[in-house]
N, C-alpha and C positions, 0 to 999 in steps of 0.2 A: 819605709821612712826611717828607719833603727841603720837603717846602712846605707842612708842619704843624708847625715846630718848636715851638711854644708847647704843644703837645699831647703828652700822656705818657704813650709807648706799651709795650705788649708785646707783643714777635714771635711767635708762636708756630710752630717747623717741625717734622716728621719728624727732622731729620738734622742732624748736627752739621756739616756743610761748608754748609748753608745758612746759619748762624750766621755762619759767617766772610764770606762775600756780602753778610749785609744790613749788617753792621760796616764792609764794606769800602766800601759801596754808601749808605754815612749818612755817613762821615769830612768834616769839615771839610775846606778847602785845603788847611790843613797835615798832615792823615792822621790827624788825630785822633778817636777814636773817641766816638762820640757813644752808641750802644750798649753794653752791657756785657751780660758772658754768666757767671751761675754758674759758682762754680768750685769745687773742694773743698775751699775755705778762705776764709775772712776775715780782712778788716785789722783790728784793733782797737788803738788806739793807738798805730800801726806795730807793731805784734806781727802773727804769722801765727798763726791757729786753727782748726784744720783740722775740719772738718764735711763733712757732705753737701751736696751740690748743692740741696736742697730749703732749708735753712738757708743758704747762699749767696744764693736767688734772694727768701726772704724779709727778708735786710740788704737786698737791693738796692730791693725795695719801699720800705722802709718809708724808706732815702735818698732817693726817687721818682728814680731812674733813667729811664732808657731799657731795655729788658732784650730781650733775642736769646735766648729759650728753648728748650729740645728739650719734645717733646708729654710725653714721659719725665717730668723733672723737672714739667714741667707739673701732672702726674697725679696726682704725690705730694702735692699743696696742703694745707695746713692749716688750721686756725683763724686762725691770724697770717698767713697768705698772705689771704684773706679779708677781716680788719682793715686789711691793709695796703691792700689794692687799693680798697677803700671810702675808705681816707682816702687816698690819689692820684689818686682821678680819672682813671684808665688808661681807655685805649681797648686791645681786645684785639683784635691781625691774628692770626685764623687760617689759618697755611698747608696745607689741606688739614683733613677731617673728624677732631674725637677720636674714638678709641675709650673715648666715655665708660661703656660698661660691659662691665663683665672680670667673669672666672671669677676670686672670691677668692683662689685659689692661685696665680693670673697675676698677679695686681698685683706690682708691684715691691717693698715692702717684706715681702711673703711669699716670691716668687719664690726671691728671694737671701736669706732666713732658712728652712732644713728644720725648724726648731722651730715654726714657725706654720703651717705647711701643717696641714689639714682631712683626715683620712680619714675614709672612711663612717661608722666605728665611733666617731670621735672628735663627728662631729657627735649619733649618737646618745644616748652618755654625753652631753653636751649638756645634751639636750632632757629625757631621762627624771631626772637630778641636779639640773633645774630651776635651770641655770646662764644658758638660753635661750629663748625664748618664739616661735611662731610665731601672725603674726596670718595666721586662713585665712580673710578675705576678700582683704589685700594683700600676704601672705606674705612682709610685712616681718618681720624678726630683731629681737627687741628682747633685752637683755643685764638679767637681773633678779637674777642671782646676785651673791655677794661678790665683791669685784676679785680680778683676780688675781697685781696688785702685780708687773706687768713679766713673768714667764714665759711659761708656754705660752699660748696663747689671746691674749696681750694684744693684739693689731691686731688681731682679730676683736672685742673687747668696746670696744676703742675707737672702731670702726669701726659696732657696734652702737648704741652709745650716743647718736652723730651721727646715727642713722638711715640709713643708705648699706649695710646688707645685707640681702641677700632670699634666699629660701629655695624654690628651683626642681624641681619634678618628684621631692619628696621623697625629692632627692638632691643638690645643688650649688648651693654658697652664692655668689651674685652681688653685686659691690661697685658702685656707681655713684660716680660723680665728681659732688662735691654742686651742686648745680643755683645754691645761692647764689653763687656765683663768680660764673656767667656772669652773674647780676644784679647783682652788684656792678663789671660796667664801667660806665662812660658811654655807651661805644657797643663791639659786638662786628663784626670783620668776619668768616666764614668764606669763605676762595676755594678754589671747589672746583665741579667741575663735577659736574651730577647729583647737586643735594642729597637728593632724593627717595631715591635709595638708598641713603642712608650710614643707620648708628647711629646718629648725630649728629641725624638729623630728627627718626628715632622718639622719641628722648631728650628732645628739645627741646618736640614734641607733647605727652610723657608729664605732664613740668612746668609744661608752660603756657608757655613760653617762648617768647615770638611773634617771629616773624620776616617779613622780606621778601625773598625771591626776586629778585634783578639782574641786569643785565646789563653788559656794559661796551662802550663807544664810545673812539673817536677823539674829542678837544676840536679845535677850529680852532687849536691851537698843537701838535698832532701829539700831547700828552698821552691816554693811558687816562683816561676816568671810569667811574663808576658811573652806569648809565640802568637803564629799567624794563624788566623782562624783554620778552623780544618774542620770541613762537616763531616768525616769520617770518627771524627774524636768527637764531636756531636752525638753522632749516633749512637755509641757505645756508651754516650752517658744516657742516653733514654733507654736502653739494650736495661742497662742500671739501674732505672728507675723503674720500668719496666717489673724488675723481678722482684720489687719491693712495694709496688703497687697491686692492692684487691680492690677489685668492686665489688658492692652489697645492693642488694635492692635494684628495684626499676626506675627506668627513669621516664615516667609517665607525663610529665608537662614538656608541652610540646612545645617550636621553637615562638620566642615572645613572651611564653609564661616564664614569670618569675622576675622579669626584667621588672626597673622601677618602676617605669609606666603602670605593670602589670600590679604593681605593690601599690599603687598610691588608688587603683580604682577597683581592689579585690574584694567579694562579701567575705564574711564571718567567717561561714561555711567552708572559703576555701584556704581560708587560714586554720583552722579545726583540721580537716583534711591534711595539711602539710606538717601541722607540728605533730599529729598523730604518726605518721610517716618517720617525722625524724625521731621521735623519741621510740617504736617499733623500732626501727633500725640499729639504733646505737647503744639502746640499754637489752635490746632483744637476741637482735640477730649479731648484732658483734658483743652481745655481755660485756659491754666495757662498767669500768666504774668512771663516774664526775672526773676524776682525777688523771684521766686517760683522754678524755672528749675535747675537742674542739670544734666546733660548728659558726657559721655565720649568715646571715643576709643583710640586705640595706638595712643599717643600726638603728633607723626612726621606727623600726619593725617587731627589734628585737623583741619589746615586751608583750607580743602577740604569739610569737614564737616558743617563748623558754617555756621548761618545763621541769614537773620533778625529776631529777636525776641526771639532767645535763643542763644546769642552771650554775652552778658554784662549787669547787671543789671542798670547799668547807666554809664553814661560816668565820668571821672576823672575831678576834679575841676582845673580853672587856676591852684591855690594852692597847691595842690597835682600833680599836673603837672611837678609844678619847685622842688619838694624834691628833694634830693640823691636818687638817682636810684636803690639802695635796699629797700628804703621805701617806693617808687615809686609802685617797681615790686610785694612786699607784697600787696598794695593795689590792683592793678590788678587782683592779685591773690582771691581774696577776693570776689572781686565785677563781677567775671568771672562767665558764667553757666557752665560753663567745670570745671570738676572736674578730675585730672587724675584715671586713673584703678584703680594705689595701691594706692591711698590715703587709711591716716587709721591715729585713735590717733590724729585725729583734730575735732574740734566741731566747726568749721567755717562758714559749710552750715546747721547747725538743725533748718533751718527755709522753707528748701527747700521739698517741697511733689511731684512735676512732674518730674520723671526720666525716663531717653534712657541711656541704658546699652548697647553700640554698641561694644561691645568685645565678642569674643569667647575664652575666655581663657582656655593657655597651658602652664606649667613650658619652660623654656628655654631648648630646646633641648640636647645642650653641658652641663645643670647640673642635667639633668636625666641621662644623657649617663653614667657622670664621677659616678652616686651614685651607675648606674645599674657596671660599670667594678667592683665596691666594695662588690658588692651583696647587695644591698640596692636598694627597690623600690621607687620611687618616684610617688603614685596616681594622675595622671591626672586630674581625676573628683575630685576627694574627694579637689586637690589645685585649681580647678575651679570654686566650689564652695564657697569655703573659700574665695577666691579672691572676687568674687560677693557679698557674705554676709557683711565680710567688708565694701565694696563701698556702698552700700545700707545703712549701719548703720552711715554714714556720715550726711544723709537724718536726717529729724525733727521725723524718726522714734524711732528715740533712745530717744528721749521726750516724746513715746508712742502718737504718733499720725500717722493719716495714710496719706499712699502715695500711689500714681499709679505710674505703672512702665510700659513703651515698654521695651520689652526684644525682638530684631528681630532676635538673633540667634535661634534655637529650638531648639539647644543643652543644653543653658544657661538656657533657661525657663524652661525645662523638670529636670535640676538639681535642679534647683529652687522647683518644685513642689513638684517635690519627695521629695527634704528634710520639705518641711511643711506638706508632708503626712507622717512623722514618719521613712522612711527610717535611718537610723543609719550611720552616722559618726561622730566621734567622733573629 
């Protein structure tokens, strides 16, 4: 981007301290920011008016900015983010794979409204009052009823209307992120390793939306570019990782333990059993100290899990005590040895080498199901281990140093292995 200025970009991250990186990481000599990042207000004739972040980042379009956006606000696009980005001529850096399709009741403007949340009975009234229509070859939602003039239902019928809901296993209504976006850049980047297993492929597959597969080199002036994949240059980074990779421990849960399923219907017992396990391992058999450790499983878990000595690398100062409780919860964050699953696109832990990788990871059921009605696979393993590789590269491994890992699944490890034995996904 530093040696593209004529080109008008938008950032796309995970995380809002990424945002202040690529701001910091674009400034002129004089520290000026060449980026700009929504905010929850706008200038308008120096007056301040205060809006969402989604209205923020569509002013900033339609000014043709530079723009440092979260996937977040990303998601929420509209019509006018769409016109905008068609008349600017924007190149789009994606930092890491969208989750371009959600469970209706997970998008953010539902999420954070309990008036638009969908129950079973609410989609039924629906369908039988002939307010919604279900096509059962593409189990697209079409919206054929009267409006409903802003109250209940309205993001559902707006969201019908555009075409972007579908109606899964005649029970969970699916939102996608509409595909004309990504065809309204000039050119898209996604960095991310192991496109094959993201959403993001099958997504891209579903609309036709072609892509090409890269890789990246060293230029003769020490610069990254972009070259043409080569599984050969693959190899040698797993050859790579490989020599920076230990295993500790067994990996006694067989395949299916561990998964969520497995997490939401476990006794006591075999929660005792596993955080014995992890905390054996990490304080024992790797002697790390808190400050070294990162561990995780599905986060509604976590306070079954934690334990003395890989619970928090220190406790919080008076000081940091009394902050605002976003600045607060950031620091927690930080000084935590739990790292969630999908963390990704943060460099927060690279000083951490003792890792427990307590997940067996699976895509979500209902957004394999809705890829498989379209004819679109969704790989299990191939998004299992992408999932894992990720979380791993959160670690001080991405510094080129090593770390050891418990992996107690044997599913998780066995993906693991294989792909540093050269197995192929791409």
């Amino acid at each position: 981007m530093n040696t593209n200025k004529d080109t008008s970009y938008v950032y796309c991250t995970p995380y809002l301290e990424e945002i202040k990186r690529i701001k910091d990481g674009t400034a002129d000599a004089d520290g000026n920011w060449r980026f700009k990042e929504p905010e929850y207000y706008i200038l308008v004739d120096d007056d301040i008016v205060n809006c969402y972040k989604i209205d923020s980042f569509n002013y900033l379009l339609a000014r043709g900015e530079d723009i440092a956006v979260t996937h977040t606000t990303f998601l929420n696009a509209t019509q006018e983010t769409l016109d905008n980005i068609q008349q600017g001529e924007y190149t789009l850096i994606l930092d890491e794979a969208l989750e371009a399709v959600q469970e209706f009741n997970e998008i953010q403007e539902v999420s954070t409204n309990v008036e638009q949340k969908l129950l079973p009975r609410d989609i039924e009234n629906l369908i039988s009052d002939g307010h919604i229509k279900i096509d059962e070859a593409t189990h697209r939602v079409s919206w054929v009823g009267p409006t409903w003039d802003g109250g209940k239902f309205s993001v559902l019928e707006s969201m019908a209307k555009s075409g972007r809901v579908f109606y899964v296993n005649q029970r969970v209504m699916i939102c996608i992120y509409p595909p004309e976006i990504f065809k309204a850049f000039k050119n898209v980047y996604v960095m991310t390793y192991m496109f094959g297993g993201s959403q993001l492929k099958a997504y891209f597959d579903l609309f036709n939306i072609k892509y090409e597969i890269c890789g990246l080199e060293k230029s003769q002036y020490n610069e990254y570019q972009l070259c043409e994949y080569n599984i050969e240059s693959d190899f040698s980074f797993r050859d790579y990782c490989r020599g920076l990779i230990k295993f500790v421990g067994e990996s006694t849960f067989r395949r299916g333990s561990l998964s969520k399923t497995w997490y939401q219907s476990a006794r006591e017992d075999s929660f005792s059993k596993l955080k014995g396990k992890i905390k054996y391992n990490l304080t024992k058999q790797m002697k790390a100290r808190a400050a070294e450790i990162m561990w995780t499983c599905p986060k509604e878990y976590r306070h079954k899990l934690s334990g003395n000595g890989y619970t928090i690398t220190r406790k919080l100062t008076s000081e940091e005590r009394r902050l605002p409780e976003e600045k607060k919860k950031k620091i927690e964050t930080e000084i935590s040895c739990f790292v969630s699953c999908n963390a990704r696109a943060t460099n927060n832990f690279g000083s951490r080498w003792a890792l427990a990788y307590c997940c067996n990871m699976y895509p979500r059921p209902v957004i394999t199901d809705f890829f498989a009605t379209q004819g679109i696979t969704l790989g299990r393993d191939t998004y299992a281990l992408s999932s894992l590789i990720q979380w791993i590269f959160r670690s001080r491994i991405r510094n080129g140093q090593p770390i050891t890992i418990y992996l107690p699944s044997k599913r998780m490890r066995d993906l693991l292995e294989r792909w540093l034995a050269h197995e192929v996904w791409k």
